[in-house]
HTML snippet that shows the backbone in 3Dmol.js (N, CA, C, O; Angstrom):
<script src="https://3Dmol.org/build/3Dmol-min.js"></script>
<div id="view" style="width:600px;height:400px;position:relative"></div>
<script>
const pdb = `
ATOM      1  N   UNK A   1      -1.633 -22.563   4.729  1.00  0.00           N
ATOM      2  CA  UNK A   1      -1.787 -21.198   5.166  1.00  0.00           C
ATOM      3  C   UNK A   1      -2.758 -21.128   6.341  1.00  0.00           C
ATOM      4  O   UNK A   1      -2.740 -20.352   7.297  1.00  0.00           O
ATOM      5  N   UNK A   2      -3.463 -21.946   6.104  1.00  0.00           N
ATOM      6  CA  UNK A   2      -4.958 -21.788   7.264  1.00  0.00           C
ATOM      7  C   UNK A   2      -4.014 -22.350   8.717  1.00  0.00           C
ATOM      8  O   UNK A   2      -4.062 -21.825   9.829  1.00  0.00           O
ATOM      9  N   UNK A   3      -3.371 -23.278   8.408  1.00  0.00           N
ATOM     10  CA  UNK A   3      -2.401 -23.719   9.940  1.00  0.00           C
ATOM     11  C   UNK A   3      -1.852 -22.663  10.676  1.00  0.00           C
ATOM     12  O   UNK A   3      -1.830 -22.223  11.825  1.00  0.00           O
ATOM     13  N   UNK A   4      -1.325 -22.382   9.319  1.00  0.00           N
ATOM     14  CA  UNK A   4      -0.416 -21.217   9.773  1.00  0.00           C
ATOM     15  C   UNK A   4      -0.779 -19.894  11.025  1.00  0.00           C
ATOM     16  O   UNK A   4      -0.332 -19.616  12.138  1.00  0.00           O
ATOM     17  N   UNK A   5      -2.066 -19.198   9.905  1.00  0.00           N
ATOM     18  CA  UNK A   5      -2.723 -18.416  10.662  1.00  0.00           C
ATOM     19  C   UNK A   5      -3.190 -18.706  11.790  1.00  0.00           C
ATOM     20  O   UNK A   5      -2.930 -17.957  12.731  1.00  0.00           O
ATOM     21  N   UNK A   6      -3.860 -19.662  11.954  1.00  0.00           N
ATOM     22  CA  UNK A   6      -4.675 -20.370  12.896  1.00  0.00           C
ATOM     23  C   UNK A   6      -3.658 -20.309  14.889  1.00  0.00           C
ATOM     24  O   UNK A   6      -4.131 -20.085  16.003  1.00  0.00           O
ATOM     25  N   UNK A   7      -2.423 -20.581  14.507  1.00  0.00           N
ATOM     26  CA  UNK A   7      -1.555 -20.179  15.325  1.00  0.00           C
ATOM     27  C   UNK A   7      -1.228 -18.822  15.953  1.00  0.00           C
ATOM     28  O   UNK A   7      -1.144 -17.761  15.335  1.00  0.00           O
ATOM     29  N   UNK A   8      -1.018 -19.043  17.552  1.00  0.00           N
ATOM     30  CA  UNK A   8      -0.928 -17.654  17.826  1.00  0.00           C
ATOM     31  C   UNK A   8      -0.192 -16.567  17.565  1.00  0.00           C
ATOM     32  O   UNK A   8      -0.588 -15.428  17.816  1.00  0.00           O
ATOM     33  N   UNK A   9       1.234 -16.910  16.902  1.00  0.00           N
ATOM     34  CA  UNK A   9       2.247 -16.583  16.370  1.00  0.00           C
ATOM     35  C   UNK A   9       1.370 -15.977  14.954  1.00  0.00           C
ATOM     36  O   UNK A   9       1.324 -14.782  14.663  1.00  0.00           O
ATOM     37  N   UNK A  10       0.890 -16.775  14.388  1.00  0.00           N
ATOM     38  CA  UNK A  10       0.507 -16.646  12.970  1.00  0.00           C
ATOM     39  C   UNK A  10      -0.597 -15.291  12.890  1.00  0.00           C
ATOM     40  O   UNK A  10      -0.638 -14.430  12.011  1.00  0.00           O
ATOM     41  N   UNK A  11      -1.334 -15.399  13.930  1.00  0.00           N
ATOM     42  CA  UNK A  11      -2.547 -14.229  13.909  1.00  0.00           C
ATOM     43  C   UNK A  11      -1.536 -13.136  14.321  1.00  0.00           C
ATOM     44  O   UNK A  11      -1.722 -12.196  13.548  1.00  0.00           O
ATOM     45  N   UNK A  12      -0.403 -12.794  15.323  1.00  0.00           N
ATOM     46  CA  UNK A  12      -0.499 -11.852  15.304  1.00  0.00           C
ATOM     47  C   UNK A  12       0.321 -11.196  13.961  1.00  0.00           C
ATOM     48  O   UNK A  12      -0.093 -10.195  13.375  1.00  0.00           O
ATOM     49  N   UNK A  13       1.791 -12.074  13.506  1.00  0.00           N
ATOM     50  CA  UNK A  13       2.233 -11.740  12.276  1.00  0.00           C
ATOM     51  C   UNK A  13       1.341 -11.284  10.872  1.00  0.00           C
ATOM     52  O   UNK A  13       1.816 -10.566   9.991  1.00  0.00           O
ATOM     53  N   UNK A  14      -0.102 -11.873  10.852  1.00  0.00           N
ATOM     54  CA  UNK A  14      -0.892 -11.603  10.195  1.00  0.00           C
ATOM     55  C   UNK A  14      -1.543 -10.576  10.236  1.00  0.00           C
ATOM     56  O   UNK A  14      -1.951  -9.936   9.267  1.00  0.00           O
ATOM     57  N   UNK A  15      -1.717 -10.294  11.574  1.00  0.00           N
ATOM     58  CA  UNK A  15      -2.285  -8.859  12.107  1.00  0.00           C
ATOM     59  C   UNK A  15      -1.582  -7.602  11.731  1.00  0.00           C
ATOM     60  O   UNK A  15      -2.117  -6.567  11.334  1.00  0.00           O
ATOM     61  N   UNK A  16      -0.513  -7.791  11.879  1.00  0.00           N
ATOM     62  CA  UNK A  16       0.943  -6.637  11.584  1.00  0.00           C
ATOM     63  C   UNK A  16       1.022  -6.612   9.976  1.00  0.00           C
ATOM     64  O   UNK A  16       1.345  -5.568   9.409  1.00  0.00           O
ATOM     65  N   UNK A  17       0.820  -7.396   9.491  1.00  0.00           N
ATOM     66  CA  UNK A  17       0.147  -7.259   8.158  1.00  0.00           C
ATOM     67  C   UNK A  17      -0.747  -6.229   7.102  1.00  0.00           C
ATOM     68  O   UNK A  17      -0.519  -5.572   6.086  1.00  0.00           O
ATOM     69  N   UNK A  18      -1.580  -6.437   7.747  1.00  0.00           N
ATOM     70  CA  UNK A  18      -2.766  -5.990   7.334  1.00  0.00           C
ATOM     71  C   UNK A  18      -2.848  -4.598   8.020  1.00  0.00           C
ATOM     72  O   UNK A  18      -3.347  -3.716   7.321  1.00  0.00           O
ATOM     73  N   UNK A  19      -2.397  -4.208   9.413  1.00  0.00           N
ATOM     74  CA  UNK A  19      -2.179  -2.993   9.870  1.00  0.00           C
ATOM     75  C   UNK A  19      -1.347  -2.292   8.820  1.00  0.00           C
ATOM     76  O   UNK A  19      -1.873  -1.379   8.182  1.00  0.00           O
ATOM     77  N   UNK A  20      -0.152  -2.623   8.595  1.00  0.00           N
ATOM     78  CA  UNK A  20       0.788  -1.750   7.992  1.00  0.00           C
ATOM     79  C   UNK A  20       0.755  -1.823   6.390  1.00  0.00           C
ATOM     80  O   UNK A  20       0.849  -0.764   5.770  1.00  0.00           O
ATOM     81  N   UNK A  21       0.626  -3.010   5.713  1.00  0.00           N
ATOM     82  CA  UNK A  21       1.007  -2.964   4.161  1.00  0.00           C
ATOM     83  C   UNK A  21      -0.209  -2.834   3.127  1.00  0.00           C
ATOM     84  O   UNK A  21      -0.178  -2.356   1.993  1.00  0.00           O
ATOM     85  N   UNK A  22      -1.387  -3.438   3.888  1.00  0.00           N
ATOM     86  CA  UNK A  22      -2.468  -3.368   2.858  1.00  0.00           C
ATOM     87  C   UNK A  22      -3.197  -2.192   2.230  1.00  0.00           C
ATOM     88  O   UNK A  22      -3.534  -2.032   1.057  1.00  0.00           O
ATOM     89  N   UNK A  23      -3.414  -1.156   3.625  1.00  0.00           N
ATOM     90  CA  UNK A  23      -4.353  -0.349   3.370  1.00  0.00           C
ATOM     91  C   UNK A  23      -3.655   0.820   2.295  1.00  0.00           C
ATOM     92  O   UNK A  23      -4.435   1.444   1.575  1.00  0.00           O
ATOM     93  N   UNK A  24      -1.940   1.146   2.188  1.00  0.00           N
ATOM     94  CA  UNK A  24      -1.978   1.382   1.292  1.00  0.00           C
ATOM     95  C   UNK A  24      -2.112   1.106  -0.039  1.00  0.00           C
ATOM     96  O   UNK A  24      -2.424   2.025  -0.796  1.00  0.00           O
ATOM     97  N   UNK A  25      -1.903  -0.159  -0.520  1.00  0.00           N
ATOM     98  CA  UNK A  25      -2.338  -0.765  -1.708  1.00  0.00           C
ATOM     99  C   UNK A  25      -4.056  -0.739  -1.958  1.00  0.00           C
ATOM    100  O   UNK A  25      -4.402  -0.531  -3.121  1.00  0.00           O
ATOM    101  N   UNK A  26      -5.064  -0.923  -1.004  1.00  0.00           N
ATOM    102  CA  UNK A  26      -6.235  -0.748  -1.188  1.00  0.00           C
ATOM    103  C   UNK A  26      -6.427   0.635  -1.753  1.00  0.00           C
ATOM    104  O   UNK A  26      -6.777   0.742  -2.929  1.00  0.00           O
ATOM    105  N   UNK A  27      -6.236   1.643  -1.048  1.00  0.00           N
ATOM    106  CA  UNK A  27      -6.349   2.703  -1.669  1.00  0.00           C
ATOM    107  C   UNK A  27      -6.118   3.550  -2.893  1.00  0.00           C
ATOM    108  O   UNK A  27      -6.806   4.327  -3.556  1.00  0.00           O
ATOM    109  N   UNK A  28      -4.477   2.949  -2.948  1.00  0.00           N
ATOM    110  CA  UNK A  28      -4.325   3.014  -4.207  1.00  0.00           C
ATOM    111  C   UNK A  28      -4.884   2.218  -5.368  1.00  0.00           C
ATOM    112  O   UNK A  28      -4.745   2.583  -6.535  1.00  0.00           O
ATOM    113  N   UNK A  29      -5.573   1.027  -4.974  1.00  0.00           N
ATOM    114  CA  UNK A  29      -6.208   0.448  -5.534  1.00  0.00           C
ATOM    115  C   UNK A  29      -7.691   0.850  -6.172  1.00  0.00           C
ATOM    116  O   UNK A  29      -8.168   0.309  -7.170  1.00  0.00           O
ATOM    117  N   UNK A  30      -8.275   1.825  -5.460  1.00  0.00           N
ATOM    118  CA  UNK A  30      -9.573   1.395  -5.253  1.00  0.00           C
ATOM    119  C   UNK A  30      -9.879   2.739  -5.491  1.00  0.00           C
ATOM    120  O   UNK A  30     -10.674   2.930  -6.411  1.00  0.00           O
ATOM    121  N   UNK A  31      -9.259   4.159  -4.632  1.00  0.00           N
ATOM    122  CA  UNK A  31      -9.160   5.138  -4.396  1.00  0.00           C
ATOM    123  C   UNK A  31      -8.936   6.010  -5.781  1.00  0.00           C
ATOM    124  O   UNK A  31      -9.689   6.804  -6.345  1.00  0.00           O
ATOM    125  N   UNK A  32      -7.342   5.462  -6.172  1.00  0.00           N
ATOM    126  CA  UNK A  32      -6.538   6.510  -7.222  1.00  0.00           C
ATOM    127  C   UNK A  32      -7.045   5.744  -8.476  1.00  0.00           C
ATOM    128  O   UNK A  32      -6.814   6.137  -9.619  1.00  0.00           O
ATOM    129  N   UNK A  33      -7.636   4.808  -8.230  1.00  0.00           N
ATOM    130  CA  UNK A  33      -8.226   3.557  -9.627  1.00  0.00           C
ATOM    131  C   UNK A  33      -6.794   3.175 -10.230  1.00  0.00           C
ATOM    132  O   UNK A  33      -6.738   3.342 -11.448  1.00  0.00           O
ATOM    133  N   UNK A  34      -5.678   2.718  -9.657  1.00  0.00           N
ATOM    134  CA  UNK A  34      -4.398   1.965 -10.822  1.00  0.00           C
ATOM    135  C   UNK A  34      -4.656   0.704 -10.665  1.00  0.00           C
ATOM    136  O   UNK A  34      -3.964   0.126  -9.827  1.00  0.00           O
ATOM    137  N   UNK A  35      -5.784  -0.160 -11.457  1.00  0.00           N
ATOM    138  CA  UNK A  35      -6.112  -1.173 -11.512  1.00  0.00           C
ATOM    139  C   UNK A  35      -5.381  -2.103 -12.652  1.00  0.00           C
ATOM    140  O   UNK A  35      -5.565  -3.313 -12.792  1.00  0.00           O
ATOM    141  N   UNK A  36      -4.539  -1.299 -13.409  1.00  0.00           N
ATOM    142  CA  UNK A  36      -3.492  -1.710 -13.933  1.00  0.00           C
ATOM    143  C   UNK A  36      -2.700  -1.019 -14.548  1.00  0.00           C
ATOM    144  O   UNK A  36      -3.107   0.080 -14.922  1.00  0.00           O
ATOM    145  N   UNK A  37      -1.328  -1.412 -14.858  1.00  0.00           N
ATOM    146  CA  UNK A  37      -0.226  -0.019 -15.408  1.00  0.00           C
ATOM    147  C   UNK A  37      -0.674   0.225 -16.594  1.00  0.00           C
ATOM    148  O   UNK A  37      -1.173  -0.706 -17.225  1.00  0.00           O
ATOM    149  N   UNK A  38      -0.596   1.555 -17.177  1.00  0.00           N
ATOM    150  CA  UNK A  38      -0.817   2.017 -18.802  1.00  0.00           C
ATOM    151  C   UNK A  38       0.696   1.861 -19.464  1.00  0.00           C
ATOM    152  O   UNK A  38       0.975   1.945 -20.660  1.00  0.00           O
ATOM    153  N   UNK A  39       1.262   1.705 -18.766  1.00  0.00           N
ATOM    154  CA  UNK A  39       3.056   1.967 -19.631  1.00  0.00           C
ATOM    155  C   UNK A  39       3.504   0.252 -19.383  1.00  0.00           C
ATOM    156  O   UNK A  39       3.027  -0.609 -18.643  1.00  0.00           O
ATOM    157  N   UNK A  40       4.507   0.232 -20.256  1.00  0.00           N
ATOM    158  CA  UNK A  40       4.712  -1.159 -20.453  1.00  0.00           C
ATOM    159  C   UNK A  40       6.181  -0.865 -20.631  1.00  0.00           C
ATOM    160  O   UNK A  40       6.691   0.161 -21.080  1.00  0.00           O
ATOM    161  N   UNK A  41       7.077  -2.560 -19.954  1.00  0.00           N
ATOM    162  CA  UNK A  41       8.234  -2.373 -19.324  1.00  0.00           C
ATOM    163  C   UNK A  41       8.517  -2.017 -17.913  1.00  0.00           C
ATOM    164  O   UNK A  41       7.807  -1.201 -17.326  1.00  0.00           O
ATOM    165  N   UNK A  42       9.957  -2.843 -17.105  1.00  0.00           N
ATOM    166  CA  UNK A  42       9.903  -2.457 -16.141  1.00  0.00           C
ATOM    167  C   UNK A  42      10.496  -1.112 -15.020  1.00  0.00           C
ATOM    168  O   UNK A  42      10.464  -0.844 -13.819  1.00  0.00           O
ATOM    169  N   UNK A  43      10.958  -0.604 -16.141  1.00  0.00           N
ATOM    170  CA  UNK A  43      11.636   1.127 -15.486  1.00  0.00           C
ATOM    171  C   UNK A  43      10.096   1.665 -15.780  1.00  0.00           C
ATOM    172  O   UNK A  43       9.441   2.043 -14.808  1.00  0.00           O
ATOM    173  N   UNK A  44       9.517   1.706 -17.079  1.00  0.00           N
ATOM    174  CA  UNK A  44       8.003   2.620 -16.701  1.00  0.00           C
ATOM    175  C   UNK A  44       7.657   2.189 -15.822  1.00  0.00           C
ATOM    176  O   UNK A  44       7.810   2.939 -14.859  1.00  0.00           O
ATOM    177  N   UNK A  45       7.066   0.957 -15.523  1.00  0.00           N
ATOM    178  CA  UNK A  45       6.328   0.968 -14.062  1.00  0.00           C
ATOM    179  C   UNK A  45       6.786   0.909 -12.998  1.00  0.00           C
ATOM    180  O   UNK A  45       5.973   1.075 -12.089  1.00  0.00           O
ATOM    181  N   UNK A  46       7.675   0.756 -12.753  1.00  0.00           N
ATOM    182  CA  UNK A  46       8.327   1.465 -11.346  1.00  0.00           C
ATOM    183  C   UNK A  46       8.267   2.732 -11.503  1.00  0.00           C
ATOM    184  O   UNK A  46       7.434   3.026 -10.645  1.00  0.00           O
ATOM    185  N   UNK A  47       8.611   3.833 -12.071  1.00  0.00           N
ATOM    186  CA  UNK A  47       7.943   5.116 -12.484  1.00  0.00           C
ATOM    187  C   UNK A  47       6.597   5.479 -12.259  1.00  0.00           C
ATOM    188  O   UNK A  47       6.330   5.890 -11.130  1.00  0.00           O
ATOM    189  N   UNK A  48       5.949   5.432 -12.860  1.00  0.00           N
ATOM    190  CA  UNK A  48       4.417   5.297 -12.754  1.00  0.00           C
ATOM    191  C   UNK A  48       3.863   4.514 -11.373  1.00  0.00           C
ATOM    192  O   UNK A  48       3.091   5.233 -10.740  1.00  0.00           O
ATOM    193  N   UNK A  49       4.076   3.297 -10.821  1.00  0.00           N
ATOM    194  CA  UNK A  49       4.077   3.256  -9.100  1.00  0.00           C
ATOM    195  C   UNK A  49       4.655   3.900  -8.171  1.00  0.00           C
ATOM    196  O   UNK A  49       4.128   3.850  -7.060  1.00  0.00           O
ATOM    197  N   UNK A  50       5.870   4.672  -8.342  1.00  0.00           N
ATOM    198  CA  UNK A  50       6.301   5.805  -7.479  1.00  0.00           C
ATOM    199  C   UNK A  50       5.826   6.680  -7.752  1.00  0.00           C
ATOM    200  O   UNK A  50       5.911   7.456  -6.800  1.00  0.00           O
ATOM    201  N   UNK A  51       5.072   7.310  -8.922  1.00  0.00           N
ATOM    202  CA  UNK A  51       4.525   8.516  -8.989  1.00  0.00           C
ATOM    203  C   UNK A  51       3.413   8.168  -8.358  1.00  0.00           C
ATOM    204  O   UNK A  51       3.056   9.255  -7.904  1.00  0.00           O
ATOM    205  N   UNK A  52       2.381   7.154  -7.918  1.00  0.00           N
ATOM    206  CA  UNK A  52       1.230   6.777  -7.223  1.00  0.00           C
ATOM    207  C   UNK A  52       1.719   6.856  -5.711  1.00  0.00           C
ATOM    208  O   UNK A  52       0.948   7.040  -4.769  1.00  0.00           O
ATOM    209  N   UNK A  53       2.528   6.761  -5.643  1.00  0.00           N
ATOM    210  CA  UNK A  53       2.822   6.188  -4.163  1.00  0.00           C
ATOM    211  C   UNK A  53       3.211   7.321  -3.457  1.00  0.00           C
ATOM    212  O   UNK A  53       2.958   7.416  -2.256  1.00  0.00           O
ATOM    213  N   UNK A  54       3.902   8.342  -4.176  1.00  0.00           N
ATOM    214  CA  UNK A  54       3.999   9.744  -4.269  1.00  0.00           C
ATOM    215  C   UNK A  54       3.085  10.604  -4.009  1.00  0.00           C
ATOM    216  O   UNK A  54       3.117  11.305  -2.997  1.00  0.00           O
ATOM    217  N   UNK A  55       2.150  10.656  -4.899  1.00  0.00           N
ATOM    218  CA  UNK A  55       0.323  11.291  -4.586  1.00  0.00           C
ATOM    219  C   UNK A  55      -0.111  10.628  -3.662  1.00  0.00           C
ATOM    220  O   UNK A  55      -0.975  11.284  -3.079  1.00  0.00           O
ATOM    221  N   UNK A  56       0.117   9.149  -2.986  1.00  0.00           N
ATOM    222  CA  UNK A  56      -0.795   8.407  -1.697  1.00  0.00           C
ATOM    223  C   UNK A  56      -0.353   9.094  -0.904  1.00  0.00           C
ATOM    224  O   UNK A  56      -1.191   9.645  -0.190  1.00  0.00           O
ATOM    225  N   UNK A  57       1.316   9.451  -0.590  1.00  0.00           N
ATOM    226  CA  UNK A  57       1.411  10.511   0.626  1.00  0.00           C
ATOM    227  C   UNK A  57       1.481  11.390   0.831  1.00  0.00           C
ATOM    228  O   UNK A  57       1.641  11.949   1.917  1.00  0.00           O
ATOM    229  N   UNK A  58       1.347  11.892  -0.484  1.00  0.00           N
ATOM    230  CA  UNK A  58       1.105  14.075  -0.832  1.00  0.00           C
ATOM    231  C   UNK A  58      -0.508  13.975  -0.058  1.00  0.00           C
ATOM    232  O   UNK A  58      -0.880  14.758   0.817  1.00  0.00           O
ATOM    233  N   UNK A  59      -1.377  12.766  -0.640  1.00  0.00           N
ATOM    234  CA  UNK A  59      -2.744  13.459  -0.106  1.00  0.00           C
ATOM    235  C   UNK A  59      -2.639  12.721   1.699  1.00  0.00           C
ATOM    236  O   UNK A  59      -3.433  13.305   2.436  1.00  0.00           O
ATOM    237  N   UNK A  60      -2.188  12.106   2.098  1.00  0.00           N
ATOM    238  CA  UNK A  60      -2.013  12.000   3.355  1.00  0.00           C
ATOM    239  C   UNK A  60      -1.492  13.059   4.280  1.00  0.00           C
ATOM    240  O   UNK A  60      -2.106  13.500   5.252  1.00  0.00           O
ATOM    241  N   UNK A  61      -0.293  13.422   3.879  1.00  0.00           N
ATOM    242  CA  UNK A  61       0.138  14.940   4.163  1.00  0.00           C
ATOM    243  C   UNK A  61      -0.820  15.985   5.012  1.00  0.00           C
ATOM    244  O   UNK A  61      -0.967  16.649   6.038  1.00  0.00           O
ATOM    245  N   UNK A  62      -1.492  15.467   3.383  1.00  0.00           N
ATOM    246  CA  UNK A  62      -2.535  17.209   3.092  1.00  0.00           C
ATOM    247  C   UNK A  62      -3.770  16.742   4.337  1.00  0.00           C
ATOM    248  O   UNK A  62      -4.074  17.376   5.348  1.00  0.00           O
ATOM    249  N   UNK A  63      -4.257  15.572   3.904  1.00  0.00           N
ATOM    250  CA  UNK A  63      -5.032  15.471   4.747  1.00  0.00           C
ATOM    251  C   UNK A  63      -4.958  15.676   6.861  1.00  0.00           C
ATOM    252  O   UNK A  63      -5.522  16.281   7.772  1.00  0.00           O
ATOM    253  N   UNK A  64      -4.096  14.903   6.669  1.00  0.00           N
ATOM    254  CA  UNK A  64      -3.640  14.348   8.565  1.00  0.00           C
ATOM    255  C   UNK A  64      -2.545  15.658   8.849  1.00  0.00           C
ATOM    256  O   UNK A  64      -2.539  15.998  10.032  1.00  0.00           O
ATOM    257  N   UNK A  65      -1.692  16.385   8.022  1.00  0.00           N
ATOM    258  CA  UNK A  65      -0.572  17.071   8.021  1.00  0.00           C
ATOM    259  C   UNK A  65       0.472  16.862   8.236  1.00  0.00           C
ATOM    260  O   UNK A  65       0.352  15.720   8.680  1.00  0.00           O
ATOM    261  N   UNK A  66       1.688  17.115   8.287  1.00  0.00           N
ATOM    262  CA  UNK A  66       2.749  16.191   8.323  1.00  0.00           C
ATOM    263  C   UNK A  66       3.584  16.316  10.026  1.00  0.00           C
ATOM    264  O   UNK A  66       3.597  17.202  10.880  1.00  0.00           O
ATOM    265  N   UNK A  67       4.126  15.126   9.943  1.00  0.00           N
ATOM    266  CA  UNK A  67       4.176  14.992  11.442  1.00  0.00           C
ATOM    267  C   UNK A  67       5.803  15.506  12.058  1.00  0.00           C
ATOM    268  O   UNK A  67       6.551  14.558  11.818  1.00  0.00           O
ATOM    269  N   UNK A  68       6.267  16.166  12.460  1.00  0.00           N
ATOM    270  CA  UNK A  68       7.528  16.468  13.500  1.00  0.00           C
ATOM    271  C   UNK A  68       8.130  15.637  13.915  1.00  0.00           C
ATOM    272  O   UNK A  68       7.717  14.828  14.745  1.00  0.00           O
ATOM    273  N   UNK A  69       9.364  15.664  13.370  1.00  0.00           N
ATOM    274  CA  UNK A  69       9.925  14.358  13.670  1.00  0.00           C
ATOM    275  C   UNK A  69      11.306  14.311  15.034  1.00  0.00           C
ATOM    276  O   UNK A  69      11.831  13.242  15.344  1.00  0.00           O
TER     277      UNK A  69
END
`;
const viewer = $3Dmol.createViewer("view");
viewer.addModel(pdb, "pdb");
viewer.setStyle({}, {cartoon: {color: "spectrum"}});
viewer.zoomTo();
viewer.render();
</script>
């Protein structure tokens, strides 16, 4: 992995990364506290992560407002 990155190819794919996929999982991480699922099975938690993922962009919305497309 360290090769990988280390490459110029690799930093920027890595870069595009971390721009786009992480910061929502941090938040929801850290933010909404789902530090782990309460429901068990895999239709509940796909349920229960779309209902999170749902509230991550209701309060984005609310916050930034929604954009014109």
């Amino acid at each position: 992995m360290k090769r990988k990155i280390d490459t110029t190819i690799g930093r920027t794919i890595y870069g595009m990364r971390l721009a786009a996929g992480e910061p929502p999982f941090a938040h929801i991480r850290s933010t909404m506290g789902l530090d782990r699922f309460s429901l068990r099975g895999k239709k509940k938690v796909s349920t229960q992560w779309n209902l999170f993922c749902v509230v991550h962009s209701l309060k984005k919305v609310h916050t930034y407002g929604a954009v014109a497309s």
